[in-house]
C-alpha positions as CSV (number, residue, x, y, z in Angstrom):
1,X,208.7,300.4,114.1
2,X,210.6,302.3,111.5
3,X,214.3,303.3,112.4
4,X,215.9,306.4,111.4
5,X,219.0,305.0,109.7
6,X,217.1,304.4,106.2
7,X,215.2,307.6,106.2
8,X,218.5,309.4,107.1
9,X,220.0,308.0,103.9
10,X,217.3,309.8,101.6
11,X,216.7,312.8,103.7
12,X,219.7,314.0,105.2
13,X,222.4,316.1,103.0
14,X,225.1,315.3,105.6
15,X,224.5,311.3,104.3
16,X,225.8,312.9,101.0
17,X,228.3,310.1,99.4
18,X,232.2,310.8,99.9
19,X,234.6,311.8,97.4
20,X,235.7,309.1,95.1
21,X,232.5,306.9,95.7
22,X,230.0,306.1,93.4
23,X,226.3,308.1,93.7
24,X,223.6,306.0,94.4
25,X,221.4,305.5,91.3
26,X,218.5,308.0,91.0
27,X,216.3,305.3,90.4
28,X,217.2,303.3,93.8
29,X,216.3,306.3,96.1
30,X,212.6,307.3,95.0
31,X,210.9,303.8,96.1
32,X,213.0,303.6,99.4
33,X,211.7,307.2,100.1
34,X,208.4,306.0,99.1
35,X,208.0,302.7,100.6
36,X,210.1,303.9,103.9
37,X,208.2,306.9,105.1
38,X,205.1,306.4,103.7
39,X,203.6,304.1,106.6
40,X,205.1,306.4,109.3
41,X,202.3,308.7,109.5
42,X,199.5,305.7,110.0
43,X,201.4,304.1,113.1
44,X,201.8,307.0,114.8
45,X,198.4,308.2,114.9
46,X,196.7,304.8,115.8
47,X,194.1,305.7,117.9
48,X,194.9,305.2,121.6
49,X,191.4,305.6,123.3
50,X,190.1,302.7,121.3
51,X,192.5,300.6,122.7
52,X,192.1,301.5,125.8
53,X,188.5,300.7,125.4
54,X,189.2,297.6,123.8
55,X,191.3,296.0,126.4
56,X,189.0,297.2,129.5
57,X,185.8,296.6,128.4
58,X,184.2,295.6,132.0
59,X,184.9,299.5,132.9
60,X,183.6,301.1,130.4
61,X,180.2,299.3,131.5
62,X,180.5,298.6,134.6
63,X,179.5,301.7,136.1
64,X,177.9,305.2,134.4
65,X,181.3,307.3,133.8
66,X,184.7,306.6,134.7
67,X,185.8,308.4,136.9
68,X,183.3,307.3,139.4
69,X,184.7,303.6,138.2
70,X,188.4,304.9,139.4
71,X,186.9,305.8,142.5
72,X,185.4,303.6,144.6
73,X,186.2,305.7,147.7
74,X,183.0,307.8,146.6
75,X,180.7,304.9,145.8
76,X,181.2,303.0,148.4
77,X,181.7,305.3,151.3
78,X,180.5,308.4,151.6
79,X,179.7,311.1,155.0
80,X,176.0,311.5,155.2
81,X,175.1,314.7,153.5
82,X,171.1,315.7,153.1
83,X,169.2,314.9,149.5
84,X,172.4,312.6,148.7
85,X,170.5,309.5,147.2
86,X,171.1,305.8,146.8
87,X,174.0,305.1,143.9
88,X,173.1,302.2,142.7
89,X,176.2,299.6,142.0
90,X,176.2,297.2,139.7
91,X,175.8,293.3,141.0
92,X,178.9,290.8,139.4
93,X,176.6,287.7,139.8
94,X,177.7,284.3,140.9
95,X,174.9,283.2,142.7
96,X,171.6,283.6,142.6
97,X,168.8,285.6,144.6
98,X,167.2,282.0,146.0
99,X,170.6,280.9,147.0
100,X,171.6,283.8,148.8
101,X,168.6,283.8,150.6
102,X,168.6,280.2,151.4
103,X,171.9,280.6,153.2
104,X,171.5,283.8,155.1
105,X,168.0,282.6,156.1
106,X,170.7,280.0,158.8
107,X,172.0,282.7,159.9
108,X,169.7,283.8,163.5
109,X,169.3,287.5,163.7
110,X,167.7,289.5,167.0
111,X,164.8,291.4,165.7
112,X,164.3,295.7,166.8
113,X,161.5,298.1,165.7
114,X,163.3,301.1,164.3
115,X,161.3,304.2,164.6
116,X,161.3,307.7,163.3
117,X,159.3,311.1,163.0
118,X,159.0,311.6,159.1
119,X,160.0,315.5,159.4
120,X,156.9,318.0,158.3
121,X,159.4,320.4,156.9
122,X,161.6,319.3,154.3
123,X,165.1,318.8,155.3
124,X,167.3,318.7,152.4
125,X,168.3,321.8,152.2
126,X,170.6,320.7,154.8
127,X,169.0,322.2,157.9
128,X,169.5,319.5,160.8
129,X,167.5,319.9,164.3
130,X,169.8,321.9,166.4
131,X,171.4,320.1,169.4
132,X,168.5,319.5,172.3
133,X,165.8,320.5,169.8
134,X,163.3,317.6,169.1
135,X,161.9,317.1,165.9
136,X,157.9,317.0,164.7
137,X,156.1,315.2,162.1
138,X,154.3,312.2,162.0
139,X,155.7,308.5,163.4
140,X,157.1,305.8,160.9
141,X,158.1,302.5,162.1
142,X,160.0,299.6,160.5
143,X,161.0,295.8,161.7
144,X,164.6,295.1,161.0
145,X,166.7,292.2,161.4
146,X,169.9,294.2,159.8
147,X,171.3,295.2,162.7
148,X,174.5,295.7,164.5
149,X,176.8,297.3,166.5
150,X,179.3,299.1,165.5
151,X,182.2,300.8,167.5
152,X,182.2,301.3,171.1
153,X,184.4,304.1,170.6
154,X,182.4,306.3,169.6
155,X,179.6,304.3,170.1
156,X,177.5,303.4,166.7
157,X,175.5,300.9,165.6
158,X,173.9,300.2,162.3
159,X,171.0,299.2,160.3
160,X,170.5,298.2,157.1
161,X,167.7,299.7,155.3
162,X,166.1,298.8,151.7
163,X,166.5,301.4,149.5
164,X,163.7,303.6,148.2
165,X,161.0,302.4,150.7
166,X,159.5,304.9,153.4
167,X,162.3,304.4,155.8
168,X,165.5,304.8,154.0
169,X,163.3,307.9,152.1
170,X,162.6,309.5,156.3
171,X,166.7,308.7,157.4
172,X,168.0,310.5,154.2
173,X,166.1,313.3,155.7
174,X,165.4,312.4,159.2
175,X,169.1,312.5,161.5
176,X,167.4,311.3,164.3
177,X,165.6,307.9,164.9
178,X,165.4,305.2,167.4
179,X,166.1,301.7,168.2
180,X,163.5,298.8,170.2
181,X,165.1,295.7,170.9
182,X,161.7,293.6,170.8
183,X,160.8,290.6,173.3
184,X,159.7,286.9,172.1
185,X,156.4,288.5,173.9
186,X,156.2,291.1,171.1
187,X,156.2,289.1,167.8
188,X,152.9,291.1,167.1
189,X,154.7,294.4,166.8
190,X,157.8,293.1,164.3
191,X,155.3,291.3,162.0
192,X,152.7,294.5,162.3
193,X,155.8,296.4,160.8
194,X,156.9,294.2,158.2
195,X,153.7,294.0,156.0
196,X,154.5,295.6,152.9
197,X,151.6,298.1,151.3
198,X,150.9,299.7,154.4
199,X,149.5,303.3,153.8
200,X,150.6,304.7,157.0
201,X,151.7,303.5,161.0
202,X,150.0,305.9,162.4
203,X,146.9,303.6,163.3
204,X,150.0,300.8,164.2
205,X,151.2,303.2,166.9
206,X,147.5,303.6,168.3
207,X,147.9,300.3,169.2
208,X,151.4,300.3,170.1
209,X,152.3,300.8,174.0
210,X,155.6,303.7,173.7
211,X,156.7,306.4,174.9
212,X,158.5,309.7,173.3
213,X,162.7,309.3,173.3
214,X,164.4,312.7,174.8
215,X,167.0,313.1,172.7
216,X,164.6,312.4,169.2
217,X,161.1,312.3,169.7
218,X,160.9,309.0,168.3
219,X,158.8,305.4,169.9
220,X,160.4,303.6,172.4
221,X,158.8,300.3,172.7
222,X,157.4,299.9,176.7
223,X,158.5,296.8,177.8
224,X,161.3,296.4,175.3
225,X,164.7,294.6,176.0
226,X,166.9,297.7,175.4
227,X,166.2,301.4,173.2
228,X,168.4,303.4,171.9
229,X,168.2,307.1,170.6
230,X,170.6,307.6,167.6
231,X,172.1,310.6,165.4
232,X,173.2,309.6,161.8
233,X,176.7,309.6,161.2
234,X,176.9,308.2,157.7
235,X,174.9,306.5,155.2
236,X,177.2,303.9,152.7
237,X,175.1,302.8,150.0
238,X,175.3,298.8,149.7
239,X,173.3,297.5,146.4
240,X,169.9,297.4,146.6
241,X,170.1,298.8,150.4
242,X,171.9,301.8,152.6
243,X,173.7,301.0,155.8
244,X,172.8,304.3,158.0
245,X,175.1,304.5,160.5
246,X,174.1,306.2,163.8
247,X,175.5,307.8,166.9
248,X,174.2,306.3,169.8
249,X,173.3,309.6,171.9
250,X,170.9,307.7,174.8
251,X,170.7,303.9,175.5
252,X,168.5,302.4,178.4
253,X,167.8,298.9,179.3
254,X,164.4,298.0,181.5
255,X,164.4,295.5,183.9
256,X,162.7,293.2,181.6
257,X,162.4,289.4,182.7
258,X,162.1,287.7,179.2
259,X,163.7,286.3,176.4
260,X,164.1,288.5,172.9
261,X,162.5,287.8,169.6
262,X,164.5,285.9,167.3
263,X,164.4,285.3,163.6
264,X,165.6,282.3,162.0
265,X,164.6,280.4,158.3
266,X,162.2,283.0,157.3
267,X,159.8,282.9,160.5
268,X,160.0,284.9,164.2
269,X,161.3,282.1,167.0
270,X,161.4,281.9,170.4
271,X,164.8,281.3,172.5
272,X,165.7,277.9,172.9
């Protein structure tokens, strides 16, 4: 940086010399004027963005703008709101796809049929099924090992869902669905609803023993370990899948005399 001492010397009359001292030579002030002041003007207007860019590279292309960068809050938790779609966020790497699987693959997981009406009317304009008023369309279906509980106050559970299939395109529309917790008698049904391609489950439901849920017109597996009606509370998108978060508004449990269906290393199992 310059200081303003030396410029003061050239520029300022009260630097004038005193009374009975000599006067600087003529000659000595033009190229300290020159040489002192002339650089000013190119350090002070160094461009400050492109340092900034410079020394954060990862955010300027980690994500589509910045602002959504400085705000994860919005990324990575969000209330549900209708015709909000997946945000896709970008993966850091470290391992890859084969690994990941081959270690959550040890990892045993129950297995549930979630089930839905895919509305006839298009929803996302925002008009939810009033309270008590079941929904119409046609019955969807989907075998997930994703799932969890949640809170028990309020009570919520939670199910993973790929993004962009049928499923995650019926909940961002759909508020109301349903939860089977399937038997080890009813492998049948969980690989039925885990073929990929399928046109449509309405022919998979013909064969399907349910009945209709109260609170959301959706399946309920007969002879299931447990069902549960749900409301959406929240959808948090989570890479390549959303975690749709639901109210639990019903939850019944047969007197069923059996083991549940289990899924461990890539194949349905048996307890014990």
């Amino acid at each position: 940086m310059f200081t303003n001492n030396s410029a003061a010397d050239v520029t300022d009359p009260r630097t004038a010399p005193t009374p009975g001292t000599a006067p600087r030579p003529a000659t000595e002030t033009t190229p300290r004027a020159a040489t002192e002041t002339a650089p000013r003007p190119a350090r002070e207007t160094a461009p400050h963005p492109d340092t900034e860019t410079t020394r954060h590279p990862a955010t300027e292309t980690a994500s589509p703008s910045k602002e959504t960068a400085s705000r994860p809050e919005e990324t990575g938790s969000r209330p549900y709101e209708i015709g909000s779609g997946p945000e896709l966020i970008p993966h850091a790497g470290g391992v890859s796809a084969d690994e990941f699987r081959a270690a959550l693959s040890r990892l045993a997981a129950g297995v549930v049929l979630i089930t839905a009406l895919d509305p006839e009317d298009d929803l996302t304009d925002g008009a939810f099924p009033a309270d008590g008023e079941v929904p119409t369309g046609e019955d969807a279906g989907m075998t997930a090992t994703a799932f969890m509980s949640v809170s028990l106050d309020p009570p919520l559970v939670m199910v993973s869902v790929r993004n962009e299939s049928r499923m995650d395109d019926i909940l961002e529309r759909q508020p109301l669905w349903a939860v089977s917790v399937l038997t080890e008698g009813q492998r049948n049904i969980a690989g039925q609803f885990s073929m990929k391609g399928r046109l449509s489950d309405r022919l998979l439901f013909a064969s399907v023993p349910h009945v209709r849920g109260e609170q959301t017109g959706a399946a309920l597996v007969k002879g299931a370990l447990a069902t549960m009606e749900c409301r959406t509370e929240q959808r948090v998108v989570a890479g390549d899948h959303t975690l749709t978060i639901g109210r639990v508004l019903s939850a019944h449990t047969p007197h069923v005399e059996t083991n549940p269906l289990t899924y461990f290393r890539g194949r349905y199992r048996k307890l014990g």
